[in-house]
C-alpha positions in Angstrom: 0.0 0.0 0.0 1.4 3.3 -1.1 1.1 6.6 1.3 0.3 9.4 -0.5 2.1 12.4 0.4 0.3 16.1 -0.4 2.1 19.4 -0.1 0.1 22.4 -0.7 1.6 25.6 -3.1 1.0 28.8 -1.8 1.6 31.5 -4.4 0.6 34.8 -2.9 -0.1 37.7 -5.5 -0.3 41.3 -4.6 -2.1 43.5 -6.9 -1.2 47.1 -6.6 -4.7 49.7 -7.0 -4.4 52.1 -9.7 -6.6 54.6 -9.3 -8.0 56.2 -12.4 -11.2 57.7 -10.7 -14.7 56.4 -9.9 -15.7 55.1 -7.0 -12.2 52.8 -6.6 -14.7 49.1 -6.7 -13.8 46.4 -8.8 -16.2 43.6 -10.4 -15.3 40.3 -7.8 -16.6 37.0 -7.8 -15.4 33.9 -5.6 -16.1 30.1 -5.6 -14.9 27.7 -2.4 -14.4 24.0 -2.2 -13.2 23.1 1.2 -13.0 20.3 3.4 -11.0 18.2 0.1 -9.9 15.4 1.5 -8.0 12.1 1.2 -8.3 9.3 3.0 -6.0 6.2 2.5 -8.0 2.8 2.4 -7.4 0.3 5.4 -5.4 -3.4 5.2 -5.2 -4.6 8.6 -5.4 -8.5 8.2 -7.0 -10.1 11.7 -7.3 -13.5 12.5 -9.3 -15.6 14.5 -9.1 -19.7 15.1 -11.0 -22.3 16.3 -9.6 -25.4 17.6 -10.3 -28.8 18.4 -7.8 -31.2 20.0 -9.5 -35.0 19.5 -13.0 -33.8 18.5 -12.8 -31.5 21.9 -12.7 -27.4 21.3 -9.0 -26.4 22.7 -9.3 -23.2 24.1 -4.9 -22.4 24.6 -5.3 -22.6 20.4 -8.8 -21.0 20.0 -9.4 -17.1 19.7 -11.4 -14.6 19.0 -10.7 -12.1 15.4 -7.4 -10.3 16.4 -3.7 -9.4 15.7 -2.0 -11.9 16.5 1.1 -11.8 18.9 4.0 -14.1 19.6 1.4 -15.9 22.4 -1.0 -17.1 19.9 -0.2 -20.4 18.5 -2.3 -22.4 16.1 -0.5 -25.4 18.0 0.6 -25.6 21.5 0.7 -29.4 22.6 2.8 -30.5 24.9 1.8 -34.2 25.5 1.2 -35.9 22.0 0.3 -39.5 21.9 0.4 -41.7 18.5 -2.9 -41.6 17.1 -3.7 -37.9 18.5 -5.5 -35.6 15.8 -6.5 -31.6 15.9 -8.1 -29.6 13.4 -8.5 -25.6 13.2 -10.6 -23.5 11.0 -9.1 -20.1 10.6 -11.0 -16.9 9.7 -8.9 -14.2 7.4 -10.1 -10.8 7.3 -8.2 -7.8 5.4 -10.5 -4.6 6.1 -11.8 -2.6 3.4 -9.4 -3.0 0.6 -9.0 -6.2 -2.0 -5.9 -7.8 -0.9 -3.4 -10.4 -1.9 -3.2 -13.2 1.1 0.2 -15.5 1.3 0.5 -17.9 3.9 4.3 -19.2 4.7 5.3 -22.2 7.4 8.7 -22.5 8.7 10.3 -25.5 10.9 12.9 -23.8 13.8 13.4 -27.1 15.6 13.1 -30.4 15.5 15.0 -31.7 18.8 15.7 -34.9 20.7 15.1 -34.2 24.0 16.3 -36.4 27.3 15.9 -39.7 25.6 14.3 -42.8 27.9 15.0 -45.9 28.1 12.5 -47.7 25.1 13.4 -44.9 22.9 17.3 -45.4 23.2 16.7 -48.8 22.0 15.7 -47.6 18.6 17.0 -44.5 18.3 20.5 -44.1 19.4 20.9 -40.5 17.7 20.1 -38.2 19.9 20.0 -34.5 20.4 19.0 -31.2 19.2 18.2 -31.1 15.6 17.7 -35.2 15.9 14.2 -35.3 16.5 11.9 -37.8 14.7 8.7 -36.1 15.4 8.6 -33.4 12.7 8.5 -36.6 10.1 5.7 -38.2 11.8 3.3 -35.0 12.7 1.3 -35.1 9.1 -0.4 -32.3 7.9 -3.8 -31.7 5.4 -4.4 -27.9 4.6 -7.8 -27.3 2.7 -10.0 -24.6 1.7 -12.5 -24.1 4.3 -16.5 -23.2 4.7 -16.0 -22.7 8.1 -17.1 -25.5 10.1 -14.3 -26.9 10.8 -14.7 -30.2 8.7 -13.2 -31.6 5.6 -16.4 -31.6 3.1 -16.5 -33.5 -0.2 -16.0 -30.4 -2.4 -13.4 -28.8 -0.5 -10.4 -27.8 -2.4 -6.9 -29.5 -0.8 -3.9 -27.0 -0.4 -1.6 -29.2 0.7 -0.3 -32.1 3.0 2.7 -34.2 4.1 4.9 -34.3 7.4 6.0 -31.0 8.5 9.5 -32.4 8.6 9.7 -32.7 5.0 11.0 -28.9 4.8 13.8 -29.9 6.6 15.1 -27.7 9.8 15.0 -24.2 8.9 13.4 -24.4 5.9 10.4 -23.0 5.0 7.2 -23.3 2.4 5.5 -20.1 1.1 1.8 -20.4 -0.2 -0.5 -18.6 -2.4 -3.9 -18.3 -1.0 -4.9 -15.9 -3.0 -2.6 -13.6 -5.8 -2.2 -13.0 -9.8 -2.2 -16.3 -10.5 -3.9 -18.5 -7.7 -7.1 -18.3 -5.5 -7.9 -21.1 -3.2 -11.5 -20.5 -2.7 -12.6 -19.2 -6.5 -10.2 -20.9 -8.7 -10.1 -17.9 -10.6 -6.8 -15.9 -9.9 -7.4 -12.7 -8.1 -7.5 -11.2 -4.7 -9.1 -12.0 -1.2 -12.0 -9.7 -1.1 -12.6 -6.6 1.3 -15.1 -6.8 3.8 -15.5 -10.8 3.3 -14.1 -13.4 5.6 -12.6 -16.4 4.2 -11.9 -19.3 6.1 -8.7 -22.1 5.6 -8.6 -25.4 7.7 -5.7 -27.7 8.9 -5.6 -31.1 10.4 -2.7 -32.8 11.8 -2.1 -36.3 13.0 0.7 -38.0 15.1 0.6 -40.8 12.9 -0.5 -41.5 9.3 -3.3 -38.9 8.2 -6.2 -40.3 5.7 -8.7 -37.9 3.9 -11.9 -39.3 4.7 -14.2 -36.3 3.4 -17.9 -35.7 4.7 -20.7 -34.7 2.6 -21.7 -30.9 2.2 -24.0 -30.0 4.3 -24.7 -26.3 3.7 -22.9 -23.4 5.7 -25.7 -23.6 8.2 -25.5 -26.8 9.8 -23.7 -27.4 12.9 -21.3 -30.4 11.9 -18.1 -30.0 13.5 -15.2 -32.2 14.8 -17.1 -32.9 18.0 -19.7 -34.6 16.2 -18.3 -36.4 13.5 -15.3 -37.9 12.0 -14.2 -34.3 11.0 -13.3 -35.6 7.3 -10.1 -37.2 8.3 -9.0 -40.0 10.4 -5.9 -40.7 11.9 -3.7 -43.8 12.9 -1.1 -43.8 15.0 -0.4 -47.4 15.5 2.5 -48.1 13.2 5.0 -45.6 15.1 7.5 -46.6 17.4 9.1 -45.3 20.6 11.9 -42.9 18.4 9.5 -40.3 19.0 8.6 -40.0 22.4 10.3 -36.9 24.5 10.4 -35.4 21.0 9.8 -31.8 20.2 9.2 -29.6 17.2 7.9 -25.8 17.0 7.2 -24.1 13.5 6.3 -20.5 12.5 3.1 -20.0 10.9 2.8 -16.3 9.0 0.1 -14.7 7.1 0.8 -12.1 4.8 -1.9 -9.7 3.1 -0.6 -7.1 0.1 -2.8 -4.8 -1.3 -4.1 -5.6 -5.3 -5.4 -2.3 -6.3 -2.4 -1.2 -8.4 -0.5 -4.3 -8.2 -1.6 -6.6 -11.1 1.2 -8.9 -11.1 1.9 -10.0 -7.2 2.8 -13.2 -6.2 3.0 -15.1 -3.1 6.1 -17.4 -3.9 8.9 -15.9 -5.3 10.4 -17.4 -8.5 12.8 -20.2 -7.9 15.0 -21.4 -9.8 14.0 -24.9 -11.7 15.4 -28.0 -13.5 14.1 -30.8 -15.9 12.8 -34.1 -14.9 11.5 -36.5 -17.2 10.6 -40.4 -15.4 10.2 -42.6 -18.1 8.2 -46.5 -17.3 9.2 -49.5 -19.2 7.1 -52.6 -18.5 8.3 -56.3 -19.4 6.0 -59.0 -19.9 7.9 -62.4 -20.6 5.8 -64.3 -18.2 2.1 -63.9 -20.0 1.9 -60.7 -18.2 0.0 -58.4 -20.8 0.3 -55.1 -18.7 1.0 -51.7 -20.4 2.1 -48.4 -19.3 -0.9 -46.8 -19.0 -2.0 -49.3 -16.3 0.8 -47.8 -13.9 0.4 -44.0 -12.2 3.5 -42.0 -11.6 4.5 -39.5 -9.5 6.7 -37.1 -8.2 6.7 -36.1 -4.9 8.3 -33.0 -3.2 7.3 -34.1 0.3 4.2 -32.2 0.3 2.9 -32.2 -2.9 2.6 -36.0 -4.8 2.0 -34.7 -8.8 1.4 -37.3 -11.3 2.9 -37.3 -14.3 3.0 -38.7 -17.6 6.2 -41.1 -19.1 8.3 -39.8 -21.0 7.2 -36.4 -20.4 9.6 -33.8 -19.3 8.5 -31.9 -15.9 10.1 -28.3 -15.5 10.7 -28.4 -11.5 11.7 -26.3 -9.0 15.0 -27.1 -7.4 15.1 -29.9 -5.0 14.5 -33.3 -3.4 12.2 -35.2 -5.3 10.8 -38.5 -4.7 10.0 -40.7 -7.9 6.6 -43.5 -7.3 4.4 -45.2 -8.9 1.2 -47.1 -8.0 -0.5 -49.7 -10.6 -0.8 -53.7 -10.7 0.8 -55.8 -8.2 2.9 -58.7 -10.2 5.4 -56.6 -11.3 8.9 -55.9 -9.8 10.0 -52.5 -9.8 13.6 -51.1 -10.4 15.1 -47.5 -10.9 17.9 -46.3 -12.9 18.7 -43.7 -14.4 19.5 -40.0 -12.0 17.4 -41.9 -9.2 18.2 -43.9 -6.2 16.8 -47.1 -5.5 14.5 -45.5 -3.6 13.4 -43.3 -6.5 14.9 -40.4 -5.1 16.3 -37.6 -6.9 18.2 -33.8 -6.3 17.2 -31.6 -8.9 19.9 -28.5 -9.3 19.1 -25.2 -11.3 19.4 -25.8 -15.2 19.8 -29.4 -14.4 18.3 -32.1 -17.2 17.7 -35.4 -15.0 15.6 -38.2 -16.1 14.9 -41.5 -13.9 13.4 -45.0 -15.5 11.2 -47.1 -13.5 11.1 -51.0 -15.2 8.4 -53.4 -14.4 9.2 -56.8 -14.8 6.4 -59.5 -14.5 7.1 -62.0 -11.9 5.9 -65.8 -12.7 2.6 -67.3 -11.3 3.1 -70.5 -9.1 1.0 -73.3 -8.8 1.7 -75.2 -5.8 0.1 -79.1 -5.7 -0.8 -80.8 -2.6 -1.9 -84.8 -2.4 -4.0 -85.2 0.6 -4.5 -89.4 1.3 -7.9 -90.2 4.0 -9.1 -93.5 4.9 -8.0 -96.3 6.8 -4.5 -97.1 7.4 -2.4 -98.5 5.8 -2.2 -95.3 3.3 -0.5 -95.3 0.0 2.3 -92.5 0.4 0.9 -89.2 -0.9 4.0 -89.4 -3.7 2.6 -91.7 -5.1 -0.3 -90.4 -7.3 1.4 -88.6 -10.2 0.1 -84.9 -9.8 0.1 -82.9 -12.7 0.4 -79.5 -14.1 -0.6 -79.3 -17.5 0.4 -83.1 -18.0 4.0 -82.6 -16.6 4.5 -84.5 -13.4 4.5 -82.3 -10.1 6.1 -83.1 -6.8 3.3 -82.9 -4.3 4.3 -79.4 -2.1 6.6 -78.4 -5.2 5.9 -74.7 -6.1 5.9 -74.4 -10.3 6.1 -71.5 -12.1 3.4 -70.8 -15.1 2.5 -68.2 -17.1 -0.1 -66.0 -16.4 -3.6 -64.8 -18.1 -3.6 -68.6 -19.3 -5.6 -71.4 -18.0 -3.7 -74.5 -16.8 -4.6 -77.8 -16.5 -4.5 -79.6 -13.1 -4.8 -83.1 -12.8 -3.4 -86.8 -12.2 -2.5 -90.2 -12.8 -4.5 -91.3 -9.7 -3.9 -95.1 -8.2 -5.7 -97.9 -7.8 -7.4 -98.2 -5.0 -8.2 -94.6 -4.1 -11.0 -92.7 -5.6 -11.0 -88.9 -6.2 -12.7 -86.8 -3.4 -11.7 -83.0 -3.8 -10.0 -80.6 -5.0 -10.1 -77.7 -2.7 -7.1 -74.8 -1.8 -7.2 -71.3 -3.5 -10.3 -70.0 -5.4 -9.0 -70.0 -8.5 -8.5 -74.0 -8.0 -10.5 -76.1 -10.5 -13.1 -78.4 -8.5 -12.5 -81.4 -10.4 -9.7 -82.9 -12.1 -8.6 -82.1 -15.8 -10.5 -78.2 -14.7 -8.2 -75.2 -15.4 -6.7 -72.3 -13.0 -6.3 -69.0 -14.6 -3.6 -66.9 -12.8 -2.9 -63.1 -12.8 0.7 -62.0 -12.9 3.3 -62.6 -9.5 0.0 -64.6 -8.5 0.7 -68.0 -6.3 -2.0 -70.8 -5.6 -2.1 -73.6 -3.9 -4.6 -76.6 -4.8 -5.3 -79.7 -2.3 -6.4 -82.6 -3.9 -7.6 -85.5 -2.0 -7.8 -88.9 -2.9 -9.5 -91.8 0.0 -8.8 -95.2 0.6 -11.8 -97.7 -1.1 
């Protein structure tokens, strides 16, 4: 917001009277405008939040619309448990004037503190800057309506562990500027006058969107009385967390628009070329294609998908290369990424990573089960069979798959046919077929009684 500064110009003119007879009048006339005034428009962003710490309101995070000061915090938990979940619905409010409204999130620690006894057994590194707990705290951001629920057409901001930005770093946001608006979708500014409301949720543990249905802005859902559109579960976490800290900074930022056609929230950053490429090999039956696998790349709070062979223009950074598509397969990078399908992407920098597929054989395993009264015949005895070739009973074969195969056997005299039973995709009688998909494994009991 510019301040407009005014000086006034006096210019003082003194007419001398000349005096050339009469009555020494002159003709006159005067107009006035006073009171001219300017008045520069207001941008005083307020905030207010409302909290709930496992479905309860928190009042240490909850407050009324204010400016906020170095004792509010959005979170202030001092005793987390695995499985613990919070949500908050903020209210943003700029005054009269249209404004641009940035949001930016900062890690400052992420400590070890005095380690006990079950947590030395699995975490040995210890100390400040050590912590574990800034990678396990997960985060969703959304666009809210303001009751404090995640509702089915709710716009996601973003989400991930906190720890992804690494100690000391730091994410900016555009909530609203030239090119993004969270609640419209059309680029442009938070409006004057309005409120606008943004929601997080967090989770000590793995968070799962689990959106509700909209119910209007006048219904009283809220994270008291339902799921809040996101559950949480905590039970896969380990003792490396516990006497763990972490504090973050959380700023809001509000620049006037009038004027100012071309702000944005996130500076530009310098970026780099990615392209992840999938190759998928089928010498097993497999009849899998690449379309049938989803990639992605993943900065650690946004997962993009993206298209093989395509060449992504990226900021610089620490990427993460996945995929997600039909089990069966064995996956394998090369290329610029890891094993992992990690990947550091430097300004100007042209990286590509390859993810191959390779189909993994279906197995048919055979089992002779032998009933009646002893003496039995041994169950080695009865010539099992996979598509006529002779099959150790317990013996795991490999087959290909999307093809039927033929189980049977030579049988013995003496002992009469009774089942065939195992995996559903077992035939029920002998000579039937068993269709596998790819990487698949079966195992069929057939069982034969004593006459």
């Amino acid at each position: 917001m510019k301040r407009i500064l005014l000086s006034s110009l006096l210019v003082l003119f003194t007419v001398g009277a000349v005096a050339l007879g009469g009555t020494g009048a002159f003709f006159s006339d005067t107009e006035l405008s006073s009171g001219n005034t300017f008045t520069a428009g207001a941008i005083d962003l307020k905030i207010d939040n409302h909290s709930y710490y496992n479905g309860v309101l928190n009042p240490s995070t909850t407050w009324e619309l204010k400016d906020l000061t170095t004792i509010d915090k959005f979170f202030d938990f001092p005793d987390l448990k695995p499985g613990d979940l919070g949500e908050d619905t903020i209210s943003l409010h700029v005054d009269t004037n249209d404004a641009y409204l940035c949001a930016n999130v900062k890690l400052t620690s992420n400590d070890d503190n005095t380690p006990t006894e079950p947590e030395l057994l699995v975490d040995a590194n210890t100390g400040p800057g050590l912590g574990e707990l800034a990678g396990k705290v997960n985060f969703i951001w959304w666009a809210d309506d303001g009751d404090n629920v995640l509702e089915d057409d709710e716009g996601i901001i973003s989400k991930g562990p906190i720890g992804a930005l690494g100690l000391q770093g730091e994410i900016n946001i555009a909530l609203a500027d030239s090119t993004t608006n969270i609640w419209t979708g059309v680029p442009g500014p938070f409006p004057g006058e309005q409120t606008l409301y943004i929601a997080k949720a967090w989770c000590f543990g793995d968070i799962t969107e689990a959106p509700l249905k909209q119910d209007g802005a006048n219904n009283l859902i809220s994270p008291a009385n339902s799921t809040g559109g996101v559950s949480c579960d905590g039970s896969l976490l380990d003792n490396a967390t516990q006497t763990d800290s972490l504090t973050a900074d959380v700023k809001f930022t509000a620049v006037q628009a009038r004027n100012n056609p071309n702000y944005s929230c996130v500076p530009p950053r310098e970026t780099g070329k990615l392209t992840v490429t999938k190759v998928v090999v089928n010498n097993n039956g497999g009849n899998n294609v690449i379309s049938d696998f989803l990639l992605f790349v993943d900065d650690g709070f946004v997962s993009t998908n993206v298209t093989s062979g395509v060449e992504q223009t990226l900021p610089v950074g620490a990427y993460n290369v996945s995929e997600a598509g039909s089990d069966g397969y064995e996956a394998s990078f090369t290329g610029d990424c890891d094993p992992s399908g990690d990947v550091v992407i430097g300004a100007n920098e042209i990286k590509s990573c390859t993810i191959t597929n390779t189909e993994l054989p279906a197995h048919i395993t055979l089992i002779k089960a032998v009933t009646g009264t002893p003496p039995l015949a041994s169950n080695t005895l009865f010539g099992l069979k996979i598509d006529g070739v002779n099959t150790p009973t317990g013996a795991s074969k490999a087959v290909t798959s999307n093809t039927p195969h033929t189980i049977s056997e030579a049988g013995r005299a003496g002992y009469t046919f009774v089942s065939i039973t195992g995996s559903s995709e077992c035939p029920s009688v002998l000579g039937g077929t068993a269709t596998l998909s790819e990487g698949q494994a079966i195992t069929c009991i057939i069982t034969n009684n004593k006459n």
